[in-house]
C-alpha positions as a printed NumPy array, in Angstrom:
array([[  7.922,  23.125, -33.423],
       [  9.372,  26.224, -32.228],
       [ 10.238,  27.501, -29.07 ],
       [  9.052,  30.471, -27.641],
       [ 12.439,  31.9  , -26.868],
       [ 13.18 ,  32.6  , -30.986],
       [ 15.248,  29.509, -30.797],
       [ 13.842,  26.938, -33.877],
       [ 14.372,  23.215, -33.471],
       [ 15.099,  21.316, -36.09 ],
       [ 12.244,  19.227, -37.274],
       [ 11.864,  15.948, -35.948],
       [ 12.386,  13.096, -38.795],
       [  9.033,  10.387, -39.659],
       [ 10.63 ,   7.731, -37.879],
       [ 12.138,  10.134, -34.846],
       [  8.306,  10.759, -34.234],
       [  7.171,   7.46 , -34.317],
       [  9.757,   6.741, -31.519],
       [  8.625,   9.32 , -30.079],
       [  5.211,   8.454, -30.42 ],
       [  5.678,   4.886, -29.633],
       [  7.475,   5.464, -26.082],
       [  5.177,   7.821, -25.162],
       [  2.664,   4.891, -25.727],
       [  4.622,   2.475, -23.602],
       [  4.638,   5.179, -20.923],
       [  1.031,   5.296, -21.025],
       [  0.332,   2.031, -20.906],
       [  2.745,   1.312, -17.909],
       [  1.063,   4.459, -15.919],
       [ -2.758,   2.759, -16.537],
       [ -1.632,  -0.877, -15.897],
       [ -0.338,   1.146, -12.319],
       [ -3.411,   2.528, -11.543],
       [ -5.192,  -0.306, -12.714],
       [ -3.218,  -2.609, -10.316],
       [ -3.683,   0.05 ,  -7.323],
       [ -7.433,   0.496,  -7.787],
       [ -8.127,  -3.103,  -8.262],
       [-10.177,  -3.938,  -5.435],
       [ -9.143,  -7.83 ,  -5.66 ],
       [ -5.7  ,  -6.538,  -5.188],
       [ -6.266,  -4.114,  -2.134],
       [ -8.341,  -6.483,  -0.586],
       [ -5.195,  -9.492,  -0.949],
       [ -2.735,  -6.92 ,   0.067],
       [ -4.902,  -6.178,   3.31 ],
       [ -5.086,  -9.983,   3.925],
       [ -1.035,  -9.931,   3.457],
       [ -1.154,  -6.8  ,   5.978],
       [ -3.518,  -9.102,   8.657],
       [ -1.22 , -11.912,   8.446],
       [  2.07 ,  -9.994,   8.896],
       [  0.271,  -8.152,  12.042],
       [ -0.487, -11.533,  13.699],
       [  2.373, -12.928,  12.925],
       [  4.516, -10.173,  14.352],
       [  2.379,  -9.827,  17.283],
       [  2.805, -13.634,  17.527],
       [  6.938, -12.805,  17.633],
       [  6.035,  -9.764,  20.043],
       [  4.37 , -11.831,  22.657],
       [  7.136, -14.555,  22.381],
       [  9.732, -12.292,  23.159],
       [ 10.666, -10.816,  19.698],
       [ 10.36 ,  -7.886,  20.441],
       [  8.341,  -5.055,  17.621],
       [  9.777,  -5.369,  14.171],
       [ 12.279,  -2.069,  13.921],
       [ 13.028,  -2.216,  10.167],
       [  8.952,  -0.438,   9.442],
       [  7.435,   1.583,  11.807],
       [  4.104,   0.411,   9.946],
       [  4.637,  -3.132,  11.443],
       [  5.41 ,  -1.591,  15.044],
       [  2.111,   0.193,  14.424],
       [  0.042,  -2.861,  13.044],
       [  1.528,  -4.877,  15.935],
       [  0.439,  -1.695,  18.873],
       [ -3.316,  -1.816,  17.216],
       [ -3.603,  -5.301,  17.414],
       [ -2.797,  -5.901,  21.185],
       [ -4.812,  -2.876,  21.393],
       [ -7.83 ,  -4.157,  19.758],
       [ -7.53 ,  -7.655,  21.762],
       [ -7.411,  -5.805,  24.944],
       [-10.527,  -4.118,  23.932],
       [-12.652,  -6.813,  22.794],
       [-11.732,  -8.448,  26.364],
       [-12.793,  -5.767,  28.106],
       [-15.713,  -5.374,  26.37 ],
       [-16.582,  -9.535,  26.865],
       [-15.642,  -9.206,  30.579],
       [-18.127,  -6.26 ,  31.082],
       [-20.653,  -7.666,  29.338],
       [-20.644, -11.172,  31.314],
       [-20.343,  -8.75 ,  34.462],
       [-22.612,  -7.074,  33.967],
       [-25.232, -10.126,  33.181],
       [-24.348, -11.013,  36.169],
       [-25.64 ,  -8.596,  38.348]])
């Protein structure tokens, strides 16, 4: 194992490789149980329920006076989509029955 520079390393020993070899291996495994975790759709689907939940619960806050969570701008977000949604879907009810009306 020589570098291109001239420069020779000195050979690695058996059980230097096997290290070597064996952390590499634990790296690897780490990095697919990762991607494993993120691509699980079990887990993105719980971690969107945990998302829903947190959004009601700080527009719950918001509406009480709490004010918009300040310590994620995600939250703030979640929170502003919500209301916005809500206000929506009443419009669209109240033009609807308005417009069954006349």
């Amino acid at each position: 194992m020589s570098g291109t520079d001239g420069a020779s390393a000195p050979p690695l020993s058996q059980s230097q490789l096997e290290d070597e070899i064996a952390r590499t291996r634990a790296e690897l495994a780490g990095t697919i149980d990762e991607l494993t975790t993120r691509l699980d759709p079990r887990a993105q689907a719980k971690a969107a329920a945990q998302q829903a939940k947190q959004a009601a619960s700080d527009t719950g806050a918001f509406l009480t006076g709490g004010g918009l969570p300040e310590e994620d701008p995600d939250r703030s977000r979640n929170v502003k989509l919500l209301l916005g949604a809500v206000v929506a879907g009443v419009a669209l009810v109240t033009a609807a029955i308005l417009r069954r009306r006349s």
